[in-house]
Each structure stands twice: as structure tokens, then as C-alpha cells.
C-alpha positions in Angstrom: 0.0 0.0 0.0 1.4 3.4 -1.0 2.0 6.4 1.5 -0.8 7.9 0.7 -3.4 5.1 0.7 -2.2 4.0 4.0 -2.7 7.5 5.3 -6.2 7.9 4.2 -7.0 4.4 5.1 -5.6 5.4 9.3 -7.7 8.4 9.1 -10.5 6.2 7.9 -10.0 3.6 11.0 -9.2 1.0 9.3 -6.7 -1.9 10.2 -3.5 -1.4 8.2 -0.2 -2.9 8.2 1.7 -0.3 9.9 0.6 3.2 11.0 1.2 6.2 8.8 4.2 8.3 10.6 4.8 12.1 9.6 6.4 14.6 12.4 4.9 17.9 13.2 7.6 20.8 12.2 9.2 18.1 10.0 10.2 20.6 7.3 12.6 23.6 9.1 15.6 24.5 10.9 16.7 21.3 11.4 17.4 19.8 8.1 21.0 21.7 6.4 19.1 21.7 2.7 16.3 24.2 4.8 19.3 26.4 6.4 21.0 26.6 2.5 17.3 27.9 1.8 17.1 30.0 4.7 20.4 31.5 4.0 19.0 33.6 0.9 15.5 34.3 2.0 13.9 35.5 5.0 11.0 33.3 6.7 8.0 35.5 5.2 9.7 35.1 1.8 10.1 31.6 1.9 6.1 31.6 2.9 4.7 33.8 0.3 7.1 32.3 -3.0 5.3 28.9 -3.9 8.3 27.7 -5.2 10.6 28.1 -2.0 7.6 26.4 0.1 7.1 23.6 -2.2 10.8 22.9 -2.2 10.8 23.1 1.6 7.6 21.0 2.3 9.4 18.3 0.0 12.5 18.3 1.5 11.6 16.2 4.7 9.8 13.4 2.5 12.6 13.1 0.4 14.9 12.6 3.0 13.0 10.1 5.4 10.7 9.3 3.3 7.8 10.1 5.6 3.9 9.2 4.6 2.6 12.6 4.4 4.1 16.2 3.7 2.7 19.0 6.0 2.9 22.9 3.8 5.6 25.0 4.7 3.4 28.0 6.0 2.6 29.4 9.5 -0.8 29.5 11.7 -0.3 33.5 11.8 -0.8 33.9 8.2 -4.3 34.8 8.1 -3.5 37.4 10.8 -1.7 39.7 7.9 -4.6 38.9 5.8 -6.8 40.3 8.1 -4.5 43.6 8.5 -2.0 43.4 10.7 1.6 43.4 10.0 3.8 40.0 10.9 7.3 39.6 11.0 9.7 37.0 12.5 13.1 37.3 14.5 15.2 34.7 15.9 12.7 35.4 18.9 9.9 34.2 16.9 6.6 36.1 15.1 5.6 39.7 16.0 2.3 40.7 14.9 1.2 44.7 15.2 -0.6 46.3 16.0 -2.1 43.8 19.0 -5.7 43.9 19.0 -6.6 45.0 22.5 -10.0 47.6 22.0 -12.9 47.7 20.0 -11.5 50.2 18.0 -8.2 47.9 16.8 -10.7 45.1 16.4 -13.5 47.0 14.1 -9.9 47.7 12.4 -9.7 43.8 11.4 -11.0 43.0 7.9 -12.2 39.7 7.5 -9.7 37.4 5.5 -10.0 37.6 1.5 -8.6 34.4 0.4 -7.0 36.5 -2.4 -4.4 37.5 -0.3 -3.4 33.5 0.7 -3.3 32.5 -2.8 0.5 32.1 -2.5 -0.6 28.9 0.2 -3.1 27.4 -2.2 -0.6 27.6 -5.1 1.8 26.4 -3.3 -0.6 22.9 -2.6 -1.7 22.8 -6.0 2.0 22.3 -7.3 2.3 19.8 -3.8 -0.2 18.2 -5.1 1.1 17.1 -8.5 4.3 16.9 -7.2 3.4 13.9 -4.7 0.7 12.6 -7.2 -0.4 9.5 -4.9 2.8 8.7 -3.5 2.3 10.6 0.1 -0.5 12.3 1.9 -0.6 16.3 2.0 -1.7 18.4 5.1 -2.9 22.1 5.0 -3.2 23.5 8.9 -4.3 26.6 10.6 -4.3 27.4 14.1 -7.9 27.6 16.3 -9.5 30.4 16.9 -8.5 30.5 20.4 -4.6 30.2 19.2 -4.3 32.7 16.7 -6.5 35.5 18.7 -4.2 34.7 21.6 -1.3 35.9 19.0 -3.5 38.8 18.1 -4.3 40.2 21.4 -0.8 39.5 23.2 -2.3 38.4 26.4 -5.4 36.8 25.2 -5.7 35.2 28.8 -5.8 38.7 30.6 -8.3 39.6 28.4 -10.2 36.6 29.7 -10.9 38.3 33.1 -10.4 42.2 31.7 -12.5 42.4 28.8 -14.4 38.8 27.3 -16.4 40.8 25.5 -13.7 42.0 23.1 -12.2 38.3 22.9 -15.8 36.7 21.7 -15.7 39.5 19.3 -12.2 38.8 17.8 -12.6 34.7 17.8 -16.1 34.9 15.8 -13.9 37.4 13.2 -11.1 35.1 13.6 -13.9 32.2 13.1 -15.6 33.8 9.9 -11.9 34.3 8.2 -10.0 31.3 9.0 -13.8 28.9 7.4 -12.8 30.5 4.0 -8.7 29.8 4.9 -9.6 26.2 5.5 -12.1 25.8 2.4 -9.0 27.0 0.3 -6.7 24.0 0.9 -9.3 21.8 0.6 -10.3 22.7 -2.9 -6.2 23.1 -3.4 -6.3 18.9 -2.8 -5.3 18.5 1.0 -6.0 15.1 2.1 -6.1 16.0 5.8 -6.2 19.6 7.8 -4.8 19.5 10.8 -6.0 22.6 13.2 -3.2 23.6 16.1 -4.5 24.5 19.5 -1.0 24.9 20.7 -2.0 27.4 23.7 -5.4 25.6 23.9 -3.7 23.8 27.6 -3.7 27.3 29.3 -7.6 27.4 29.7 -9.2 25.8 32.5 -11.9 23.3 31.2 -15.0 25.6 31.6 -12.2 28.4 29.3 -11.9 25.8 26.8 -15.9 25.3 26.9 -16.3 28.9 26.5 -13.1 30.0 24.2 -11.9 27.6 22.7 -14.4 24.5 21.4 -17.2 26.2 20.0 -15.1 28.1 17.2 -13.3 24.9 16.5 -16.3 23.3 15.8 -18.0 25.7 13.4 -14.6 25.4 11.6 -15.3 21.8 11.2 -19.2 21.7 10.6 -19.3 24.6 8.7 -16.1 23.2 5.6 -16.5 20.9 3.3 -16.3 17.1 5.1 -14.4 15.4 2.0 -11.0 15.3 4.4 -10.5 14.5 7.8 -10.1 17.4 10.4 -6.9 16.5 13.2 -7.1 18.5 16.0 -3.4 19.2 18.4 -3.8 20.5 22.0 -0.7 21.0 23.6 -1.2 20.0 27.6 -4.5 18.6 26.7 -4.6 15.8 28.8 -7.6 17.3 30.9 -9.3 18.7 27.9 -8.9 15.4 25.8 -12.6 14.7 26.4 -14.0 18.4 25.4 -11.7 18.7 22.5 -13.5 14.8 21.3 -16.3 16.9 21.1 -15.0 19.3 18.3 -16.1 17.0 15.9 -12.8 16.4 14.6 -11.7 13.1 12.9 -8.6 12.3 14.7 -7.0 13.7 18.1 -3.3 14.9 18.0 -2.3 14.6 22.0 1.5 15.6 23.3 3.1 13.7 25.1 1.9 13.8 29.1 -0.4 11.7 28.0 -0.3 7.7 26.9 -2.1 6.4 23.7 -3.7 4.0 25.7 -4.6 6.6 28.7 -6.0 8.8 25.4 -8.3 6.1 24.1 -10.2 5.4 27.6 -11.0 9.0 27.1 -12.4 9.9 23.7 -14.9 7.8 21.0 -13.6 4.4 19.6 -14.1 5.9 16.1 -11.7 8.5 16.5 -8.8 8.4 15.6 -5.2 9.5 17.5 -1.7 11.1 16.5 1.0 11.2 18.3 2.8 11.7 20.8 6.6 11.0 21.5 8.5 14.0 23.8 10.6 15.7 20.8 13.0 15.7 23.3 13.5 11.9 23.0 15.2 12.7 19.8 18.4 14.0 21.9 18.7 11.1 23.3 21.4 7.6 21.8 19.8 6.0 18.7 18.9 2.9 20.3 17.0 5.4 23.3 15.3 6.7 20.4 14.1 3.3 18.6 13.3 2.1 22.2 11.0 5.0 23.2 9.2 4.8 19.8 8.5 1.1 19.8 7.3 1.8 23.3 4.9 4.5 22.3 3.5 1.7 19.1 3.2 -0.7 21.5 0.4 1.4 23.7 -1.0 1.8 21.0 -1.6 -2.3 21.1 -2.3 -1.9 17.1 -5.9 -0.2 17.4 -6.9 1.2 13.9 -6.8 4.8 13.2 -4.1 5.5 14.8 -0.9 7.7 13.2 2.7 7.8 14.5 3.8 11.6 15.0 6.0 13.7 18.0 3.9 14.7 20.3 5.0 18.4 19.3 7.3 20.1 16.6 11.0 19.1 16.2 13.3 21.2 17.7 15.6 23.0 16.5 19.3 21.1 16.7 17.5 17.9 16.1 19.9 15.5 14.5 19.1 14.5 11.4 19.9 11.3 12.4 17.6 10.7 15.5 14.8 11.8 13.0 15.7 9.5 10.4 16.1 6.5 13.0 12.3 7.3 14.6 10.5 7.1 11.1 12.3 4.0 10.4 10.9 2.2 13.4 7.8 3.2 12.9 7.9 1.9 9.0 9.7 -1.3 10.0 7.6 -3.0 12.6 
């Protein structure tokens, strides 16, 4: 069974012969062919020139030969389409001017998916490129994630000021439907929505802030590809983010697979979740902790093999290289 195939068939629940294994942050800093890249061309470059981010988003497939390729993009592009300004450091994005009153927010435009054509260009030439022989991923952040970027101290705003937060993540809501829809009609075969600072709300925050706007994401796109969600410290929320009606749950790494399936549906599915930091560690550490993490799995069907968060930078190539092969070769 090809890359691809055995992808869609996981997502689907079915029994295959191996799970599908891709790594969140797969293409970046990490790899030398990215830095040679990286060396020219500044991150928002690399972003907005379909050529560069094809290149990139190929680069970690060619090398490990991993069963799907994840775009090279950011969650905070829709924030620039929706008027602000982003930029990156060494520090990491800046976005400006932070929505923090009611007149910044009636500022916000809702996103024209005009001005992310650059991202569904660059899937459409993904797309051909792979043909059927890996899986391709288009992402945004939630909601809750990217307003939290917006604002700058979305959880202050919590307790300060709701009202302007409800405001922004229906906005945020309306523009990243639209976002989604995009890469779907671009040929994504799965869209993976980060909730990377979704683990800072409490459970009745992530009731109020967080899970509704996921969910009309999800109901409101067209159904024809799964929908992953990632929570970073999710393990108390495992059961309310179940109820986004996403397809499969992307859990880090406090967390067991087999603790995570107690909690959420039997049809859905699960990514994940070895500590990136594992891939510091001796090769045989490595191959160890990943056969560990497939084993509690105890082969259930929809299930695909993934860090339980990005790689880091300084990863050796190596440890990566040595954590997809155990997962292919059990």
C-alpha cells in the first residue's frame, strides 16, 4: 500500500499494516538543505514564494521518506490577511498592531482568500508533485490560538474584557472557514487545526473560548478530508476537544495512547505523541521510546505515528531519520 493510501486508510479507522508516521515541524531548521534555503531568504519570503515552500515542504519526505508532507506555512498567516503586520526574529513572530480595544478590532477586515493565494498555489503544485505517492496536510491554528497571537495576552483579556475576545474569535472564526475551504479545494487530504495554547484554559475556558469556534470550523467546511485537532497539555481537555467533531486527536506527550483512548470515542482516531525531546537522546534510546509509544497503542486502527509536538531545533538528522524508520519497519 502506497504512502498515501495508508494515510487515508488510518484516518479512515481501518486496520493497516503499519501506522502512517509524519512529524509535526518536519520541514525547518533542522534539516542543512532548509538552512541553504534560509540563508537567501527571509522566513516570510520563503512563505509567500510557492516555489521556495514547495521545495521546503518536499524536503523532509525526500529525506525520510515520511507518509505525508505538512505545507511549509505558518498559523499566523491569516493574521496579515486580516491587516495586521507579521514579522519574524530569531525570537519568533511579532504581529502589530495587538488587537486589544474595539477600536483595533473593528480595524480587522475579514480574510480575503485573495491574499493566501500564495498557500493554495503552493498545494496545488504539492499536489502534483506527490501525485499519490504521500499524503498532504494544510493547517491553521484555532481560533483561540491565533486570537491569543493577536491580542498578546489573550488570557488577561479573559478576566479584563471577554467581550472584546468573543468578538475577535467569531472574526477570527468567519476568516479562517474561508482559509480552510481553500486547501481543501487546493487537494489537502487531511487539515490539521493547532491548538497549541489551547492547555492554558481551564476546562470551563476551553468550553467557552476555545471548542465552539473549532467546531463551526469543522461543521461549517466541506467534510471530504478529515479534520486532526493538536492540543498542547491537553490531557484534561482530551474529552471536550473529542467533542469538536474532529476526525482524529493529535495529543503531546503527558499523555499515553492508551490513557488517550479510555478517554475519547472508539471511532476517532489518535496522532502522536513521543516528547521531541527523546530525539536528543542515543539512537537505540530513540528506537526504544518509539517502539514503546507503538506498543500502547496495542495496534488499534486509526491511529498515526507523530511527536507529540514540533522538532526542535538542533535535532539531528539522524535521531529523526532513525524514529520514522521504526515506525515503517515494525
Amino acid at each position: 500500500m502506497d504512502s498515501r493510501r495508508l494515510f487515508l486508510a488510518a484516518c479512515r479507522h481501518e486496520r493497516v499494516d503499519r501506522p502512517p508516521v509524519w512529524l509535526m515541524r518536519q520541514a525547518g531548521r533542522y534539516l542543512p538543505e532548509y538552512q541553504k534555503i534560509k540563508a537567501r531568504y527571509d522566513f516570510m519570503e520563503m512563505c509567500r514564494t510557492p516555489d521556495l515552500a514547495v521545495e521546503i515542504s518536499l524536503q523532509p519526505w525526500r529525506r525520510f521518506g515520511v507518509d505525508a508532507v505538512i505545507v511549509f506555512s505558518d498559523i499566523l498567516i491569516p493574521c496579515e490577511a486580516m491587516g495586521q503586520v507579521l514579522s519574524f526574529d530569531e525570537q519568533g513572530p511579532h504581529l502589530s498592531p495587538l488587537i486589544h480595544s474595539e477600536d483595533s478590532l473593528k480595524k480587522l477586515s475579514l480574510l480575503d482568500p485573495e491574499k493566501t493565494r500564495f498557500l493554495f498555489e503552493t498545494l496545488s503544485i504539492l499536489k502534483r508533485e506527490l501525485k499519490d505517492k504521500a499524503a498532504l496536510i494544510g493547517f491553521c491554528g484555532s481560533p483561540w490560538t491565533t486570537a491569543a497571537y493577536m491580542m498578546g495576552k489573550a488570557n488577561t483579556v479573559i478576566k479584563e474584557d471577554p467581550k472584546i475576545l468573543r468578538a475577535l474569535l467569531e472574526k477570527v472564526t468567519r476568516s479562517l472557514i474561508p482559509y480552510v475551504q481553500g486547501q481543501i479545494d487546493a487537494g489537502v487530504d487531511m487539515i490539521q487545526i493547532f491548538d497549541t495554547w489551547g492547555g492554558r484554559l481551564s476546562r470551563e475556558e476551553y468550553r467557552r473560548f476555545s471548542l465552539p469556534y473549532i467546531a463551526e470550523i469543522i461543521k461549517t467546511v466541506d467534510k471530504k478530508v478529515p479534520v486532526a485537532v493538536y492540543c498542547q497539555n491537553s490531557c484534561t481537555l482530551i474529552d471536550l476537544i473529542a467533542q469538536t467533531g474532529c476526525d482524529i486527536l493529535s495529543i503531546d506527550w503527558t499523555l499515553s495512547l492508551q490513557e488517550a483512548r479510555q478517554k475519547i470515542p472508539s471511532t476517532m482516531g489518535l496522532q502522536g505523541n513521543l516528547d521531541p525531546q527523546i530525539l536528543f537522546q542515543s539512537l537505540e534510546d530513540i528506537r526504544k521510546s518509539t517502539q514503546a509509544m507503538l506498543a500502547s497503542n496495542a495496534r488499534h486502527p486509526g491511529y498515526i505515528a507523530n511527536l507529540g509536538h514540533g522538532v526542535m531545533k538542533g535535532t539531528p538528522v539522524e535521531s529523526v531519520k532513525a524514529f520514522v524508520e521504526t515506525v515503517r519497519t515494525i
